[in-house]
C-alpha positions in Angstrom: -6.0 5.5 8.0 -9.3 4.5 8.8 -10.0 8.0 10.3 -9.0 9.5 7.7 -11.3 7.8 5.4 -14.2 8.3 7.7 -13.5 12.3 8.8 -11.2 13.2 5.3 -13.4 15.6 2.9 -15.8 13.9 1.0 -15.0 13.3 -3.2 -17.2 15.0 -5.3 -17.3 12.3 -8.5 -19.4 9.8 -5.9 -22.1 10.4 -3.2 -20.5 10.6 0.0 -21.8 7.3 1.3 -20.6 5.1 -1.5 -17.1 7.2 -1.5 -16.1 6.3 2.6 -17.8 2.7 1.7 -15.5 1.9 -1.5 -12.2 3.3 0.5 -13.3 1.0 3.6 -13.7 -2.0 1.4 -10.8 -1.1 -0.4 -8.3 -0.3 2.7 -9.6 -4.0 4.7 -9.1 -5.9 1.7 -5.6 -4.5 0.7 -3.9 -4.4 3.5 -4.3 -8.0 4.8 -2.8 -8.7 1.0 -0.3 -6.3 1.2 0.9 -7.9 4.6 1.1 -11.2 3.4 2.7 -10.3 0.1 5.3 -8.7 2.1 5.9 -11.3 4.5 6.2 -14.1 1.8 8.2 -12.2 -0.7 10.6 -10.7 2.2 13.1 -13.5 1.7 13.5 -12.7 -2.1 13.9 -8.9 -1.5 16.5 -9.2 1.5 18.6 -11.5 -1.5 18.0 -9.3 -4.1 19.1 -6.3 -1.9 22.6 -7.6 -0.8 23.1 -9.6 -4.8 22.7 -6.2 -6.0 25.9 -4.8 -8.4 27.8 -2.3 -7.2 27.0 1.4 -7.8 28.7 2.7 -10.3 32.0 5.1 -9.4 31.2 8.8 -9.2 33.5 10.7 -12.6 
């Protein structure tokens, strides 16, 4: 991802610099919260996923 952030085409509504600075920022302090979201919350999605009704028959 990073590469892509620092060799993708630049967005036209910002200056280059501050665009590939604002996606940095944004992807190193997301994903660290993602991760962590997702490791804490894993136990409560693996429940929900096998509590889940059954589908309903196909007419």
């Amino acid at each position: 991802m990073m590469r892509d952030i620092l060799e993708g085409p630049d967005d036209y509504l910002l200056p280059p610099w501050l665009d590939r600075s604002l996606n940095v920022c944004i992807l190193c302090l997301d994903f660290p919260i993602s991760f962590v979201f997702d490791i804490v919350t894993f136990p409560y999605q693996y429940w929900r996923y096998y509590h889940l009704p059954p589908p309903p028959p196909d007419e």
